[in-house]
Each structure stands twice: as C-alpha cells, then as structure tokens.
N, C-alpha and C positions, 0 to 999 in steps of 0.2 A: 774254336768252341768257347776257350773262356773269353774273347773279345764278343763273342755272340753275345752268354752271358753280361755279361757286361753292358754291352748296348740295350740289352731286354730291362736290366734292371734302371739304366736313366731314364730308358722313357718310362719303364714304373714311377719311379721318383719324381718326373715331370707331371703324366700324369696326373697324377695325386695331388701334385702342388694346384694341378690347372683344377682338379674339384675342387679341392680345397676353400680355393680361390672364390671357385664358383658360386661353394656354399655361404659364403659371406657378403657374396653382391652381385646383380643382374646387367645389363646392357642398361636399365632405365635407372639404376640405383641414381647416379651422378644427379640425375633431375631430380628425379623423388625426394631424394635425402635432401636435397640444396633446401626446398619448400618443405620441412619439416619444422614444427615448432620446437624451439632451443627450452632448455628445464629452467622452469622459473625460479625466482630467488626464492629465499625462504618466505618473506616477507611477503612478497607474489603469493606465493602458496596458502601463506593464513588467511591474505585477503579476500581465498574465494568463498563464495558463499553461493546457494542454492533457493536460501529461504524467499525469494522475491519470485521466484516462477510458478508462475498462474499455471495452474497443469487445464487447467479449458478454456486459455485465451485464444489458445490458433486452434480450436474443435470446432465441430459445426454443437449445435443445442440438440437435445435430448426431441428424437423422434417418434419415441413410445410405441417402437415396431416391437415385433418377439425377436430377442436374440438368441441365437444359439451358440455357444462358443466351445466348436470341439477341441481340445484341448486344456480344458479352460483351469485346470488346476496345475498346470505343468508352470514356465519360471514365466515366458512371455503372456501365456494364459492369461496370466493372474493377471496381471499389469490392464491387460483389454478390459477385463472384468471389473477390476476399480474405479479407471476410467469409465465406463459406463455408469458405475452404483454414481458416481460422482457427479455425473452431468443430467444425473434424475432417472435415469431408465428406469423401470419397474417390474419389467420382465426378461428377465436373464436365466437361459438355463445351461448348465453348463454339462456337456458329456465327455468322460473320461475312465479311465480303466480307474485310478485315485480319486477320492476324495478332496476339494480343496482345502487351502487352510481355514482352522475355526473361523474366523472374524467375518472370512467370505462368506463360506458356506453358513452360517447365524444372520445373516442380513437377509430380509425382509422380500427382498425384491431377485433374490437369489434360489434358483431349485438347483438339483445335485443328481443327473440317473447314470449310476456306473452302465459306460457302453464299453463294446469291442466295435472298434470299425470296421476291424475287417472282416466281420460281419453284419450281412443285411438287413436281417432280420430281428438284430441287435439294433441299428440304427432305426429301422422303420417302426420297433416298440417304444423307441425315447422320443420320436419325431411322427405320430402317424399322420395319414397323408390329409386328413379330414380338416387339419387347423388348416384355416381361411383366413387368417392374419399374416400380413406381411410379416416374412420371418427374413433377417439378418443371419446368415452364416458365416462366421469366423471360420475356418479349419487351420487352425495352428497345431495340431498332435503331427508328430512326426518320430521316429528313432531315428537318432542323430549319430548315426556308424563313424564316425569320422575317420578312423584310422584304418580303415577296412579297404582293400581295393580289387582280393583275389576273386574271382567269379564263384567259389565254395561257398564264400561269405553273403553272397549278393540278395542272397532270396530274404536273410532278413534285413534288409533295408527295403526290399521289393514290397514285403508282404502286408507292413506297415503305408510305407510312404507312397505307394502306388496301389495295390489292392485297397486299402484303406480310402486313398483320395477316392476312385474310381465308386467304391460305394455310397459317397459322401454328393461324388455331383449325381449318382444317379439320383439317390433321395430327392437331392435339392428340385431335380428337374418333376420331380413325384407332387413332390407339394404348389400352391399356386400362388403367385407374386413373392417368389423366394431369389435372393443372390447368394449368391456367395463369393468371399475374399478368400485367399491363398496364401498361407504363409512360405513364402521358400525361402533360397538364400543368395547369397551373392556366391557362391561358392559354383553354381550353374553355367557362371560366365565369366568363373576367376579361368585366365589361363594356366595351367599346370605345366610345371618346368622339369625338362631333362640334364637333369645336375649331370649324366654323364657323357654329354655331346660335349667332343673337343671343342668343336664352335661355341660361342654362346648363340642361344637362343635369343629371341630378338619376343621383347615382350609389349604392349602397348604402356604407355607408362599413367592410362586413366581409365578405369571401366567406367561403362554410361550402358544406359540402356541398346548403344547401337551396337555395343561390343560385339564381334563375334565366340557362335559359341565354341567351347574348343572341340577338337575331334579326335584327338592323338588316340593310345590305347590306356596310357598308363589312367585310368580316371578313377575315383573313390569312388566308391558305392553309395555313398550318401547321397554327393552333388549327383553321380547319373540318375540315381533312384527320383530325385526332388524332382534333374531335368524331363525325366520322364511323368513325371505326375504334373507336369508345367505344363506339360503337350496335351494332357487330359484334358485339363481345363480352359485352354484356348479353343480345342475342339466344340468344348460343351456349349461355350459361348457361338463361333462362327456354326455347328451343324444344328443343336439344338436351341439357339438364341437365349439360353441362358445367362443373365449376367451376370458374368466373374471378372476378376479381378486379382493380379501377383503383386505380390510384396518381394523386394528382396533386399531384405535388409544386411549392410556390411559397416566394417568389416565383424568382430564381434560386438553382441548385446550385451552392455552393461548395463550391473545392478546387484542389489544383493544376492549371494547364490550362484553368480554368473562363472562363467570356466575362466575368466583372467583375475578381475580383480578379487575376489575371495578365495580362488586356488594361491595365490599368492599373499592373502592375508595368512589363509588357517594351516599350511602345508606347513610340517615344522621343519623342511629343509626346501629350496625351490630349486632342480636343475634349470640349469639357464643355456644356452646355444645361439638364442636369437636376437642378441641385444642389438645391430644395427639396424635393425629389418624397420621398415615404417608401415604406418598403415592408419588408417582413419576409423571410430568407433562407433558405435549408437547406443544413446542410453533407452534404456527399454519403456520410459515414460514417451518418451520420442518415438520409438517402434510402434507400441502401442495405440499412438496419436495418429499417423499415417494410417492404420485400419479403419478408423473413425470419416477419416479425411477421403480414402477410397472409396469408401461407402458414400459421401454425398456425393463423391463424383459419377456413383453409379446412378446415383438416382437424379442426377441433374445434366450428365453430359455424355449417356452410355455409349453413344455411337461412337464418343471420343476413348474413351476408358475401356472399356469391356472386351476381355480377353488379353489385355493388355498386360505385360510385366513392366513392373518399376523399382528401379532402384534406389532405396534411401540411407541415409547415414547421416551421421551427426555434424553438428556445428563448429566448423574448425576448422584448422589444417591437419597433416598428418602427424603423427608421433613413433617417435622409436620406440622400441620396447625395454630396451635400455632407460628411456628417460619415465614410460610409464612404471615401473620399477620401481624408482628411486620417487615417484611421488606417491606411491602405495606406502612405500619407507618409511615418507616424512610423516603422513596423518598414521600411521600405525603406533601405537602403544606399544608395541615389543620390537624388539630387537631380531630385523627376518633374515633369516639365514638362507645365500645363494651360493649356488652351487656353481660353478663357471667350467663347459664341458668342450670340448674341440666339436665345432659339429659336424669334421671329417668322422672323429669320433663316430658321435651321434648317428651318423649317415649310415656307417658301418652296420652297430647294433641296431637299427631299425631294423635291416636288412636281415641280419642273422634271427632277431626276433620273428620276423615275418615267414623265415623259412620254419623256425623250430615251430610255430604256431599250424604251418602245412602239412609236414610231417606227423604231426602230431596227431594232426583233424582225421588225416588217411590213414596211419596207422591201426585209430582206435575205428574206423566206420565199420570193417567188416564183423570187430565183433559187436560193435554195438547196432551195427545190420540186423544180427541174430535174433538179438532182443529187440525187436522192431521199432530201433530207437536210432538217434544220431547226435554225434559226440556234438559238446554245447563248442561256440565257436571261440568266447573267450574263457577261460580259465580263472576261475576268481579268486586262486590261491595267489597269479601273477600281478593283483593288484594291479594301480596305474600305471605298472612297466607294461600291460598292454598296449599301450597308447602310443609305445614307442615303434612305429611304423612307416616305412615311406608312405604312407598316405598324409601321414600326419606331416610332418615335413614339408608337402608341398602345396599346404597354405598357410606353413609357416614363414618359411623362408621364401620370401617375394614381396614385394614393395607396393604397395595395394596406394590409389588414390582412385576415390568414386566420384563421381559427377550423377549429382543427382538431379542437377535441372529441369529436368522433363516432369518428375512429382513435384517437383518446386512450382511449373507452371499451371500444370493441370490437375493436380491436386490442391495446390496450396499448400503444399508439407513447406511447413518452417519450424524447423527443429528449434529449441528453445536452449538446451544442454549442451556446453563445451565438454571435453573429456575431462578434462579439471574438477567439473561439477559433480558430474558421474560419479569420478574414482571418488568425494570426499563422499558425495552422498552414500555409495557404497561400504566404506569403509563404516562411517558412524552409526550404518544401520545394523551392522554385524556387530561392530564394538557397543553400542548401547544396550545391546542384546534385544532388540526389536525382531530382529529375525534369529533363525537358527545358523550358529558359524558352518554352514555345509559350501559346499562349490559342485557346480557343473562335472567335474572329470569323476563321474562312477564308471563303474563297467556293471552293465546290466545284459 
C-alpha cells in the first residue's frame, strides 16, 4: 500500500515536470527559437525609425468605388479607413454598433450609420440594394472571445462572427458589382496543443496558406466561429460567384490600442509566463495595406483570388516575447513592472478559472431561466483575471512562424514594418498622447 503510494506520487511528480516542461517548449521550439531575432543593442534600438515609410507606396491608387467598411470604428477599422481617406477615396461609409473616432468621423469623405449585423434589416437600411455603384466591402467587425472554448460560451462568438458574416455576404450578393474581403485570423489554422499528452505533439514548425486545418476537440470559440464564417464566404464565392476574398493576418496586430504592445505599456503590473515563446507580428498599417491589395487582386485576377484565404504578417523574423518586452521597456518613459509566473502555475489557474466560470454559468441559469434571462458569460467584477483560460494558453504558448508567400505573389503584399518599427511607433503614439493609453484586453 505505501510503496503503491509512493509509486503514484513519482509518476505525479514526473508528470508534472513532463508538463512543465512541456509548457515551456514544443518539438519545433529547437528550430523556431534557433531563427529568432536576438535584442538589439541600445544603440540598435534608438536607431530605429518609422518616419521614412510611405504608407501608399506598395497600395494600388484610389479607385473612387463606394466603400463600405463594416467594422470600421473598431482598432483594425480605422487603420482601412485612413488608408483609404489617404489614397483619395471620397466615399467611405463606415457601419458599426460605435461611433468612430472624431478626426474620422469629421472628414469629408467619411459617413457614420450605427448598424447591428446580425441583423438584416439593419444592414439592408445602411446599404439598400438600389445603389448601382460598385461598392467595396470590408467586413472586419468581429467579437474577439479568445479565451472562451466551453460549447455554453459558443453562441456568442457564433451570433456575431457567423450570423453576422452570413448576413453581411447575403447583402453583398443583393446589391450589383459588390465584393467583399474577410477579415479573419490566423488563429483558424494555428495548430492547438495538448499540453497534457505524455508524448509531445508533433507541431508544423511554419503556417502557410496550405497548413492543415486542425480538428482536435479542444478549439476556441473564436478561431471555430471565424473557421466557420471562412466556409461562408468561400461558399458565397464558388455557389453564388460572388467575389470574396480572406485575410488572415498573424501572429498579433500591432499598434496603438493593440492587446501586446500597450497592455504592456499602460498595465501598472504585467504578469509574464511566456517569455521563450517566439512568433512573428503585423503592424496594422501592414494589415490594413493587404485589404487594399486584395481588392485589386479581385478586381484584376478573380479567378486566381476569389474565395481564396491568405495569410499575411509582418516583415522580419520571429521574436520572443521575452525580447519583445524588453524593447517596450527601453522606448517606455516609466519604469514597467513584471510579474514572472510558473506557467505550470498559470496552466493550473486557467483551469480552475475555467471550471469556477462553469459552475457559475449553471448554477445561476435556472434562476435566471425564470426571469427569462441568462446569466452574462463573463463577470466583470473578475476583470482581466477572465482571460486567464486554457484557451488563452493555447496561442500563447507555441512557436508560430508564417509564410506568407502566396500574398507576397499574388497580392503583391510587401509589408513595409519590422516589429521594431511597430513597437516604437506604438509606444510614441500612446506616450505623445496622440491616442487614448487604452489596450485590446476588455472583457465585454
């Protein structure tokens, strides 16, 4: 009995060292990490600069179609929509539950009609079907669940990200000589890892357009929601010959506002767990650029483009998170304070987070059944300890390297912005007080 014991509790203790382990590095790490870029000197660092990039040297010129940009006040929104006021457009209108910011919404060449997508009726009063002008549709609005993966959770990432799209290509296909682009992510065809298979999992150490998608169970409800609103739009294109077009931009969008580089400016404390992890960025003038670039190629090479996903990402190799960190550090004016957490740790509380959040949900449904209501899914007394999730987890920890070739050739995407660029541009747009010091991670 106690040598049982005993033998139960080593392989406990092995175990755990083998997650542990796990959670620190994959089968592809040894590659990935080898072809990461090392943290520049200080010197390196002050030398970068931004001010030389022509933000509509690699665009096509101003087509003076109607654009429509659902989404268009959200963080990547905006970015489409400047890019457009910038290369001459003249008719931009923008649908979204928000308002965009003043500067936008004040320009000349800019209209504003608060829509719901996921309603039709809502879209077909902000777009009726009578305009006869080539119209450009953007659809970048999305809720971004990221940490979410239980099936209770699912409908609202559904009711946006897929009810939403689904009304979005019926319109399009309503009105005449209309396309539409896709915003999704890369997160559709990121592989998701089983931190607790004895084995390791065996990962691809570069996504590309030909990646497989994954299938396992454990998936986010974001990426399934997106991969599902993906399938929309390739349909809309092969049954109704509609021209669409995917985006999938990785790993994350920087810029001001964005969930890495100003959650790690304005947080007055940052917990940390991920610092070996590598991955490659896009700055959202770059993101932005590619939608531009997808549109001539709908209109110059549809047979080639249309329906088509593409993955793009920024100019560079990969970086750690560790090293991205320490260059937010250097251009910062204060003094940031990190938190450094075991992400056995971390792995654990995700977990217990995720159950106390289940519990929770079922506990409170049959009285809030009564009152013909149902309990909200995140709690917003828990602040961003919501986030702390195995969903979140498992695009954090993994070693992302994209190959974006395929919009390199048939697009033409040539991203302009190293990460370097990015994080300073980011950081001085927040520290000048250009923008408002906010970051991506709400819980809404």
């Amino acid at each position: 009995m106690i040598l049982g014991f005993k033998f139960g509790l080593l392989f406990l203790i092995l175990f755990l060292w083998r997650v542990a382990t796990r959670l620190r590095r994959s089968p592809t790490s040894n590659v990935s990490r080898l072809k990461a870029h090392p943290l520049p000197t200080k010197e390196e660092l002050e030398a970068v600069s931004y001010s030389d990039i022509d933000l509509l040297a690699t665009i096509p010129p101003a087509t003076h179609s109607r654009y429509v940009v659902i989404g268009g006040s959200g963080f990547l929104g905006t970015y489409i929509v400047r890019l457009l006021i910038m290369r001459g457009e003249t008719n931009i209108q923008i649908l979204d539950v928000n308002p965009p910011p003043v500067a936008i919404g004040n320009d000349p060449s800019v209209s504003f009609i608060k829509t719901d997508i996921t309603s039709l009726d809502s879209l077909r009063q902000a777009m009726p079907a009578e305009h006869n002008s080539p119209t450009v549709i953007f659809h970048v609005a999305a809720t971004i669940r990221f940490w979410e993966r239980a099936e209770y959770c699912f409908s609202a990432s559904h009711h946006i990200n897929v009810l939403g799209t689904k009304n979005v290509l019926q319109l399009a296909q309503e009105l005449s000589n209309s396309m539409m682009i896709y915003t999704s992510s890369i997160d559709t065809v990121l592989p998701m890892p089983k931190f607790l298979r004895a084995d390791w999992d065996v990962f691809p150490a570069i996504i590309d357009d030909d990646t497989p998608v994954p299938t396992h169970i454990h998936e986010g409800c974001y990426a399934r929601s997106k991969r599902m609103a993906e399938q929309l739009v390739v349909e809309a294109s092969i049954n109704q010959g509609l021209k669409t077009g995917i985006l999938r931009p990785g790993g994350t969008i920087l810029g001001p506002n964005d969930r890495l580089v100003s959650s790690t400016l304005t947080m007055s404390q940052v917990p940390i767990w991920d610092e070996p992890w590598t991955g490659i960025h896009i700055c959202a003038w770059d993101a932005a650029a590619a939608h531009l670039l997808l549109e001539d190629a709908l209109n110059c090479i549809p047979e080639q483009v249309s329906g088509q996903g593409f993955a793009i990402t920024g100019r560079g190799p990969p970086w750690s998170m560790e090293n991205i960190r320490k260059v937010i550090q250097h251009y910062a004016t204060r003094d940031l304070t990190f938190i450094t957490i075991p992400p056995l740790w971390i792995y654990l509380m995700a977990h217990i987070m995720e159950s106390f959040l289940f519990l929770r949900y079922f506990i409170l449904l049959p009285l809030a059944s009564m009152m013909g209501q149902k309990p909200s899914l995140t709690p917003r007394w828990l602040g961003a300890a919501v986030f702390l999730q195995p969903s979140t987890l498992d695009v954090q920890l993994i070693d992302v390297a994209i190959d974006d070739s395929r919009a390199r050739k048939l697009l033409r995407y040539r991203p302009q912005w190293d990460i370097l660029q990015a994080i300073r541009y980011s950081v001085d747009e927040i520290q000048s007080g250009t923008v408002a010091a906010e970051h991506g991670l709400r819980v809404y």
